[in-house]
N, C-alpha and C positions, 0 to 999 in steps of 0.2 A: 357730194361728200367732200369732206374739207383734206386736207394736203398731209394735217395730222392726223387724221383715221386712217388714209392710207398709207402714211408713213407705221402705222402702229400695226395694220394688219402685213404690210410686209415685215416688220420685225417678230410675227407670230412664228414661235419656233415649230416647225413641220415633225409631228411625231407621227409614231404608231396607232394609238387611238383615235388623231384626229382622220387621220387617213381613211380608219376603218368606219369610224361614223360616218364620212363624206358618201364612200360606196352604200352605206346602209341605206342613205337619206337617199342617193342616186343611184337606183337596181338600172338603169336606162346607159349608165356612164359606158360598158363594153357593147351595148347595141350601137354607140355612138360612133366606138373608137374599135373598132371591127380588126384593124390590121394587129392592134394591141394585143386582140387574147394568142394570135398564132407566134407574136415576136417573143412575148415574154419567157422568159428562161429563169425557171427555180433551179436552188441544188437541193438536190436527193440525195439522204444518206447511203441509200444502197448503190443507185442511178448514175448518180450523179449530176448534171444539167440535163436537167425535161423540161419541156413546156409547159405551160400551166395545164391545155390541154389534155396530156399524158399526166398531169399528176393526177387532174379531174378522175380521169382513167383508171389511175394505179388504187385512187379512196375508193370507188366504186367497186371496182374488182374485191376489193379489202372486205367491205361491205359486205357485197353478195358473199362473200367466203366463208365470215361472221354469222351471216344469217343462216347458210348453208349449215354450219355448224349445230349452230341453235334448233334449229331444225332437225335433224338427223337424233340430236342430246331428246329433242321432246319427244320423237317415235319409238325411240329405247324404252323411255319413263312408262311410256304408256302401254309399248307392250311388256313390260316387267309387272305395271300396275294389274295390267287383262291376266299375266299368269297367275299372280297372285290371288285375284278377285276369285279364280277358279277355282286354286287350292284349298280357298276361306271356305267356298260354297259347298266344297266337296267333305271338309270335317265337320260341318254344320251337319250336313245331311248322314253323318258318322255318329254324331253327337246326339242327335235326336232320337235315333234308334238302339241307344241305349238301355237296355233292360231295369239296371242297375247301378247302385254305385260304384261298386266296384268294377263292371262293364264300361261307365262312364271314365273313370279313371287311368283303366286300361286303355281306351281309346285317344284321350288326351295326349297320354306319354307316347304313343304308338304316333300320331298324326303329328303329333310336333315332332320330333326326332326323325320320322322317317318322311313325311310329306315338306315338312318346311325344312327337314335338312338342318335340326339345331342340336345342341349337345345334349343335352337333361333340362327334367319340368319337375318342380318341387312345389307342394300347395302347402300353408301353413293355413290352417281353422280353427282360430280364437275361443269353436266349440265345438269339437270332432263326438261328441256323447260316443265315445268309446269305440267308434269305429275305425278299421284299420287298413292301411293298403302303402306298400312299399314306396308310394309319391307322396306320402303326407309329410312333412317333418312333426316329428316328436319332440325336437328342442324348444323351448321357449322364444316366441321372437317378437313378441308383443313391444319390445323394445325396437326389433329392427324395422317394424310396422310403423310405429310413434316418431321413432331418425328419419326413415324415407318416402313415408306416405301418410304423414300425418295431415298436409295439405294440398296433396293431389293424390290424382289415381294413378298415374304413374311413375316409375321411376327409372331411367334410362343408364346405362354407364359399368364404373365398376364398383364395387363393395369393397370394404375393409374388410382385411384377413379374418378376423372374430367373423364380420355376420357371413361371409361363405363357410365358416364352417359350422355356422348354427345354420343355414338354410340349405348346405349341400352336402354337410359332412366331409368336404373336403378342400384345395384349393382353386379358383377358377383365374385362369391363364387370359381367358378373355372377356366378354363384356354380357350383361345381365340387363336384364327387364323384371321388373314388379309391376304388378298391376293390382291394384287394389280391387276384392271381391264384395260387392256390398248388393242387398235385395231390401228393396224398398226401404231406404235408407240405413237400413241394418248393417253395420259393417261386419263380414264373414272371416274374412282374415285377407292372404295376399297368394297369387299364382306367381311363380318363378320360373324365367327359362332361362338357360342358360347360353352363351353362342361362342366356338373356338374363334370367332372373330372378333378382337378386341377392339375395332372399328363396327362391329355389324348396329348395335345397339346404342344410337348417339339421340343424344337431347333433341336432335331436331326431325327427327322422327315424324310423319304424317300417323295421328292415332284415329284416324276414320275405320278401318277395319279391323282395329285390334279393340276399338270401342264396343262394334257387335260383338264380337268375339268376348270380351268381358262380362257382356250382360247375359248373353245363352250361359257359356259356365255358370257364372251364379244363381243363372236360374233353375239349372236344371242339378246344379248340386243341392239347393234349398228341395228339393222337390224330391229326390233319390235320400238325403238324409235326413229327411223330416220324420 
């Protein structure tokens, strides 16, 4: 090697990146330099001068804390999910022994408010043939059908003051769910529940068991008002 390559590689300015690729390229350099891992000394914001060692230490602990976390987060999920599963299973099996429409109706309003603990259940039916029951609405809402579920089945959040008072006859303080009711591609009109929790009903909602849940009511209302 000539006098000016090493003249050019000593004027190679020593950074941070170069540093960090030399270690990448050389996993072998601290098996080398053994006395190196126990000398070296970081500062720590908290610590303040640790050994690389002890910072090893402190991310690991960090780590495991984090995972711990995470961990603890998914056995909640799961058992909130297992009570749930139960609750669903338990108005299905409500639902089916239904005599009636009006039986069925009753039962609705009854298992939502008191099993899942929500405020009010409102159905609007695009073709009610004359039938009646204190959960129907009677206002027009073919509009509020066409605004919020014209391209999905559901609707997550809160409503503008007009459509709570065409779907609830009154004002709702917290947060709502639509579902759209349709049998074999017939659309039927839309279920309403209502929740004092103006965080309970968010867009990002898991809809796997309010999916069952949509397809038995509309089936077995096609079936009781037919």
């Amino acid at each position: 090697m000539s006098d000016s390559n090493l003249n050019s590689i000593d004027e190679l300015p020593l950074s941070d990146d170069l540093i960090v690729a030399y270690l990448q390229d050389n996993p072998e350099f601290f098996n080398r330099n053994p006395d190196l891992v126990s000398s070296l000394r970081i500062t720590d914001q908290q610590r303040g001068v640790v050994s690389l060692v002890e910072r090893q230490q402190l991310q690991l602990r960090q780590k495991i804390h984090g995972l711990e976390e995470e961990i603890t987060e998914l056995l909640a999920i799961a058992n909130h999910n297992e009570q749930l599963f139960a609750l669903y299973s338990d108005i299905y099996i409500r639902l089916l022994d239904c005599q009636s429409a009006d039986e069925l109706l009753d039962c609705l309003l009854q298992t939502t408010t008191e099993l899942l603990s929500l405020a009010d259940l409102k159905i609007w039916l695009a073709h009610s043939n004359g039938f009646n029951h204190h959960s129907l609405i009677t206002n027009d809402c073919a509009g509020v059908m066409q605004n919020r579920l014209s391209n999905d089945d559901y609707y997550f959040g809160r409503l503008q003051q007009s459509e709570q008072q065409l779907v609830f006859s009154h004002t709702i303080t917290g947060s709502v769910v639509l579902v759209k009711l349709s049998h074999f591609d017939e659309t039927m009109g839309f279920l309403a529940i209502s929740s004092d929790d103006a965080e309970h009903f968010d867009p990002r909602m898991d809809t796997l068991l309010l999916g069952q849940f949509k397809k038995l009511v509309s089936k077995l209302l096609q079936q009781h008002l037919s």
